[in-house]
PAVORO-337517 format. One record per residue (C-alpha): residue in one letter; x, y, z. Coordinates in nm, 4 decimals. Example, Ala and Ser with C-alpha at 12.3 -4.5 7.8 and 13.67 -1.06 7.14 Angstrom:
BEGIN
MILUM   res       east      north         up
MILUM     A     1.2300    -0.4500     0.7800
MILUM     S     1.3670    -0.1060     0.7140
This chain:
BEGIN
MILUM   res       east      north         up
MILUM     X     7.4214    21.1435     7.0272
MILUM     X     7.5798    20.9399     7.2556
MILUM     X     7.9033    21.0690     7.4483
MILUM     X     8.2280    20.8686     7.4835
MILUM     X     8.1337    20.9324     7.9133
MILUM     X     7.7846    20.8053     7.8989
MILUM     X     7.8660    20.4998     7.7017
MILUM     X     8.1493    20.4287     7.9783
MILUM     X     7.8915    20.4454     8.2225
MILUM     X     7.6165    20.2575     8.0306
MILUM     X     7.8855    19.9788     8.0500
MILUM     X     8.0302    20.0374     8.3445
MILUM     X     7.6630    19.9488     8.4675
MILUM     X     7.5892    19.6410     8.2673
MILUM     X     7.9386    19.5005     8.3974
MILUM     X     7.8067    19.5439     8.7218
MILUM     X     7.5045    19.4046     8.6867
MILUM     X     7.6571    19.0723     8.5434
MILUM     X     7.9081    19.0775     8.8016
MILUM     X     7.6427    19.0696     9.0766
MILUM     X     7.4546    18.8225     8.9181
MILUM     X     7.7712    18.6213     8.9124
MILUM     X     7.8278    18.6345     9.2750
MILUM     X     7.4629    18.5525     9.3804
MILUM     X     7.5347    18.2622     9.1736
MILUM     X     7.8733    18.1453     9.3429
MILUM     X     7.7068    18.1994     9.6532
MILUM     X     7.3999    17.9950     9.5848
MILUM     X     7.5972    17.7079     9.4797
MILUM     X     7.8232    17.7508     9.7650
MILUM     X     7.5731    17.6966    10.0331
MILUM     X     7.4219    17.4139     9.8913
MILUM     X     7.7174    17.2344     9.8887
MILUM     X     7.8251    17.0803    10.1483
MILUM     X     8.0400    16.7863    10.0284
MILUM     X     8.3115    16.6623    10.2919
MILUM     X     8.6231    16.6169    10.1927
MILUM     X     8.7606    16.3561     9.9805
MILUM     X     8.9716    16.0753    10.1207
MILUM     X     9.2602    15.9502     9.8624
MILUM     X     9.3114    15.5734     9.9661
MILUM     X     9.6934    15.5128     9.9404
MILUM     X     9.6243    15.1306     9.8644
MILUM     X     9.3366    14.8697     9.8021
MILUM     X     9.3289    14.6032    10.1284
MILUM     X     9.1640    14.3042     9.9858
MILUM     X     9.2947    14.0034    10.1481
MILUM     X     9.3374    13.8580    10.5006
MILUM     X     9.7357    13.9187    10.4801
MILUM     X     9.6663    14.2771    10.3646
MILUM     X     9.4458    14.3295    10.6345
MILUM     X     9.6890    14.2119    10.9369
MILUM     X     9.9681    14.3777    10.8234
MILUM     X     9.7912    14.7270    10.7838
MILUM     X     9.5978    14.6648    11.1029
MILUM     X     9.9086    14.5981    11.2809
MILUM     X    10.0844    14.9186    11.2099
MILUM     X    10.3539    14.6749    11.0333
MILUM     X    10.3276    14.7921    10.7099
MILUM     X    10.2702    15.1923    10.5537
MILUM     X    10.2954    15.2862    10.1885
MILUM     X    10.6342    15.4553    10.2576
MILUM     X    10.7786    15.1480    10.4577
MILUM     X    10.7890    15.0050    10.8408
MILUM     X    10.5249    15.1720    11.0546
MILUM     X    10.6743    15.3735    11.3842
MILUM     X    10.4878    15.4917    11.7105
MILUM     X    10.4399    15.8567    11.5321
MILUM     X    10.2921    15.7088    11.2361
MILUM     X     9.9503    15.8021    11.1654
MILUM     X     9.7307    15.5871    10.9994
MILUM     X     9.6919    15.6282    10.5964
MILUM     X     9.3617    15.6122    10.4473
MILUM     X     9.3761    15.2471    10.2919
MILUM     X     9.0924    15.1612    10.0426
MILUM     X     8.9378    14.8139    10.2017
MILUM     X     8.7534    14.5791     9.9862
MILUM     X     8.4677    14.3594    10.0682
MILUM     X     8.0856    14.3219    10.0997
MILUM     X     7.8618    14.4942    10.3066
MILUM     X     7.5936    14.3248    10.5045
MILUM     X     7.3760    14.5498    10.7938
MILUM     X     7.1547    14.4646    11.0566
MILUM     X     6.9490    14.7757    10.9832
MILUM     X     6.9607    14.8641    10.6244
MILUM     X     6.8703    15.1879    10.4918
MILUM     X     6.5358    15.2711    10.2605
MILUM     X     6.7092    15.5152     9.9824
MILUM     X     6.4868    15.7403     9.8539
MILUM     X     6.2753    15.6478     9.5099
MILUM     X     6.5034    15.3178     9.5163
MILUM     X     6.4064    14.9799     9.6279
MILUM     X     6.7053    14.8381     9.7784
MILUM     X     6.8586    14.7533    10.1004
MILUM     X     7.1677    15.0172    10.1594
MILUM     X     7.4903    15.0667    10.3833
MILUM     X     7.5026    15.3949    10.2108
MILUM     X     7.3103    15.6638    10.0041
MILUM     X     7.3674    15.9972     9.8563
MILUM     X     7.0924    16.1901     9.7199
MILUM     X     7.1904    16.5015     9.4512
MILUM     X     6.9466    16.7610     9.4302
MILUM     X     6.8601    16.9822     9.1748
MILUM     X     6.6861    17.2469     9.0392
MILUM     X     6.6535    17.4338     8.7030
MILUM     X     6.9208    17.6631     8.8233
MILUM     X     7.1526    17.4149     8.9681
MILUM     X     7.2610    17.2648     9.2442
MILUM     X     7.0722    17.2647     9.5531
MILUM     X     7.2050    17.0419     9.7992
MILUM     X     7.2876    16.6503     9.8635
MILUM     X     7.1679    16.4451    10.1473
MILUM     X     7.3546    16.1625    10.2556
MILUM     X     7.3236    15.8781    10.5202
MILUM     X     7.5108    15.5825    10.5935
MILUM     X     7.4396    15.3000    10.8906
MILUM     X     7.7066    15.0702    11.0460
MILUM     X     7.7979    14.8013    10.8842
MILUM     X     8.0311    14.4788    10.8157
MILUM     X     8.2453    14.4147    10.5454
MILUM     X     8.3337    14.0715    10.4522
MILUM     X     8.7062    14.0744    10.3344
MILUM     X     8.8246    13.7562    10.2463
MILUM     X     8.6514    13.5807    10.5126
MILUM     X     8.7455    13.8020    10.8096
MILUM     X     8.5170    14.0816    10.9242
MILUM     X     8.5823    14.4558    10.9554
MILUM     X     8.3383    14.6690    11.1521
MILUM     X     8.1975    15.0207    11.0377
MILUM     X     8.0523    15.2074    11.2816
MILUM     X     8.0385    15.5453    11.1784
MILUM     X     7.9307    15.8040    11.4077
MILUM     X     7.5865    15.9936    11.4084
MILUM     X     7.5426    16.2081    11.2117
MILUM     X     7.8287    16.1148    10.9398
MILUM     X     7.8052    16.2400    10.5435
MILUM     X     7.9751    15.9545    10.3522
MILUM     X     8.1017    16.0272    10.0483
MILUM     X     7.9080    15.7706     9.8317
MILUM     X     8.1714    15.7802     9.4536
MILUM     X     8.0483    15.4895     9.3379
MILUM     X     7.8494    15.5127     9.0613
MILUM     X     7.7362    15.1818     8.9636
MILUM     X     7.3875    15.2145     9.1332
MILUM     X     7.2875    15.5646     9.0314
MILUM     X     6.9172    15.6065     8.9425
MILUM     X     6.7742    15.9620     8.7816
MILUM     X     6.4532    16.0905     8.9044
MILUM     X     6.2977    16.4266     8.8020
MILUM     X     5.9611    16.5344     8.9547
MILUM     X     5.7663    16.8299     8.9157
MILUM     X     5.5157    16.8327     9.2101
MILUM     X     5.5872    16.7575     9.5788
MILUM     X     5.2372    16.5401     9.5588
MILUM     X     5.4750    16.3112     9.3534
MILUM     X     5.7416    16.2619     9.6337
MILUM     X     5.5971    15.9772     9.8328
MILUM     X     5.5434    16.0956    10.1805
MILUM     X     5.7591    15.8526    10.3140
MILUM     X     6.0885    15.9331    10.1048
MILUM     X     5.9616    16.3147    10.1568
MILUM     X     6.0119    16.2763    10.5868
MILUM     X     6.3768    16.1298    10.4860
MILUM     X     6.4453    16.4102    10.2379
MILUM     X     6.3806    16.6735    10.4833
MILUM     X     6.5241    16.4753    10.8056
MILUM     X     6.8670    16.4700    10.5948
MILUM     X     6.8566    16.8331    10.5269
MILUM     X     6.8272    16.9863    10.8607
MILUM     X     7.2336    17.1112    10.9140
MILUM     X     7.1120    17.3358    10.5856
MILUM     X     7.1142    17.7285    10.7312
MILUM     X     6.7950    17.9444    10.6420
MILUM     X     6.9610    18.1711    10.3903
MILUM     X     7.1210    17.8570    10.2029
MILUM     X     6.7403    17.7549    10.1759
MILUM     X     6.6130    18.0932    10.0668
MILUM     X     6.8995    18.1210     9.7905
MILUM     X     6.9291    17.7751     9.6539
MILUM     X     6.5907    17.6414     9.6835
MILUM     X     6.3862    17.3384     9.8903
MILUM     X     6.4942    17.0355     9.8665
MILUM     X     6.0840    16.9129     9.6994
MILUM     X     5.9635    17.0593     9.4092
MILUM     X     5.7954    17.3797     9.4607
MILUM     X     5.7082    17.6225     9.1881
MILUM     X     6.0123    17.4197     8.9764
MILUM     X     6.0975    17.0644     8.9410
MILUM     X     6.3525    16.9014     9.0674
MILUM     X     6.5871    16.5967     8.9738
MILUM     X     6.7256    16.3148     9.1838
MILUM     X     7.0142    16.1666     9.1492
MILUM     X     7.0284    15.8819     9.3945
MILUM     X     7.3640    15.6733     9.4477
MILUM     X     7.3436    15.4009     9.6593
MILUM     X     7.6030    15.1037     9.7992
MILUM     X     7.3962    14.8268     9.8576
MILUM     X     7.4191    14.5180    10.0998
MILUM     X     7.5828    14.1896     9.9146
MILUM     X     7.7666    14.3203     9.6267
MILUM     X     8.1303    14.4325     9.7106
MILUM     X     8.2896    14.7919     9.6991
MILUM     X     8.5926    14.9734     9.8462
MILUM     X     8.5613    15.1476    10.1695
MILUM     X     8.7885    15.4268    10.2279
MILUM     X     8.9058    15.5050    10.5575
MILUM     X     9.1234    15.4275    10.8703
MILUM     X     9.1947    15.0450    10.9262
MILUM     X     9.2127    14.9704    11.3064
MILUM     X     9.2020    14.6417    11.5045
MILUM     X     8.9159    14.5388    11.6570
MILUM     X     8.9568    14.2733    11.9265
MILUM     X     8.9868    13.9249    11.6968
MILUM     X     8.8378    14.1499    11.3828
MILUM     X     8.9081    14.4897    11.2224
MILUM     X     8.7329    14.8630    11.2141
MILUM     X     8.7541    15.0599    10.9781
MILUM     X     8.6771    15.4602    11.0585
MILUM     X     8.6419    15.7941    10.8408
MILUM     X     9.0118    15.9437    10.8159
MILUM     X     9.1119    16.2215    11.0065
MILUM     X     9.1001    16.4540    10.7420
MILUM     X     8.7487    16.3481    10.5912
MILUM     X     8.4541    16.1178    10.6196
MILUM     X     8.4039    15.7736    10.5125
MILUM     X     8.3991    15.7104    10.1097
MILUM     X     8.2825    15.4285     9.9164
MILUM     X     8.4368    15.3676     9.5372
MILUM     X     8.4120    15.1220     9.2839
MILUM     X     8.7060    14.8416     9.3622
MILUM     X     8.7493    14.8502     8.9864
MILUM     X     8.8830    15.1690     9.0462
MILUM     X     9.0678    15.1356     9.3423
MILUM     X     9.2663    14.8896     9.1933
MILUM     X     9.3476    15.0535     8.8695
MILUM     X     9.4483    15.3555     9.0093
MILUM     X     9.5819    15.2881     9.3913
């Protein structure tokens, strides 16, 4: 028969087992994250008067701008048009912007993310994006998501597979060894690819600067670049 002691420690060992488990886990998730921070915009800029007066320093959400102000993330609104548009993985379209969400059977592996400088066309007037290299935008809007899941790295076109992997070099060793490659190996994996493309308007969120006759707009201090939906910029700014 079983004693009141050895069914403690029958327990005790199970509970440590699970709780072990549970922290490989954690940690496994942990490393392949590697989201930047997220920018709250304090207010949509969509139009040429809205532009000047947060350019100028004139205008903050909590009144008159001073020398010690710092510069509030504003959300600005307009469309994107590049010189040198980016090929997003398994999608056919010209891009500003891409994020790619990997995963696995087990979860999350990682995202990759790339964005190239840009213009934005905001009510006629032009704001420049030049974000620095390398720079992980944070890519929230979902109206151009597309789902791919592939079982076999043969299926990964090579060319898509060289951008995969050139995106995932900051990636440490052990965050590869715990939470998997970024192609399909001995499991599939699924794609979720969100991408801004070039002529249809979104909301840029970051710090609104002038730029000799025009206006640049860089990542916030506190985070990098982020591109939403203007639907939602305007319902909830």
């Amino acid at each position: 028969m079983t004693t009141f002691v050895e069914f403690l420690a029958g327990n005790a060992l199970a509970l440590a087992a699970v709780a072990t488990v549970a922290l490989v886990l954690v940690g496994v998730f942990a490393l392949g994250d590697r989201s930047p921070p997220t920018v709250q915009p304090t207010r949509p800029v969509s139009t040429t008067a809205e532009l000047a007066s947060t350019a100028d320093g004139t205008t903050t959400t909590d009144g008159p701008a001073t020398d010690e102000t710092t510069a509030a993330p504003v959300a600005v609104v307009g469309t994107p048009t590049t010189e040198s548009p980016l090929d997003a993985p398994f999608v056919d379209v010209d891009a500003v912007a891409f994020a790619v969400r990997v995963a696995s059977p087990f979860g999350h592996v990682t995202t990759v993310r790339a964005v190239a400088p840009f213009h934005l066309d905001v009510d006629g007037e032009t704001v420049h994006v030049d974000p620095p290299t390398p720079h992980s935008p944070v890519v929230d809007d979902a109206r151009s998501t597309h789902r791919r899941v592939l079982h076999d790295a043969d299926d990964v076109p090579a060319s898509t597979a060289d951008v995969l992997s050139a995106l995932d070099t900051d990636r440490s060793r052990a965050a590869r060894v715990l939470s998997g490659g970024i192609l399909p190996g001995r499991t599939h994996r699924t794609y979720r690819v969100t991408v801004v493309p070039v002529d249809r308007q979104v909301a840029v969120v970051g710090a609104l600067a002038r730029d000799g006759d025009d206006w640049r707009l860089d990542p916030a201090t506190d985070g990098a670049l982020r591109f939403l939906d203007p639907a939602s910029v305007t319902k909830h700014a």
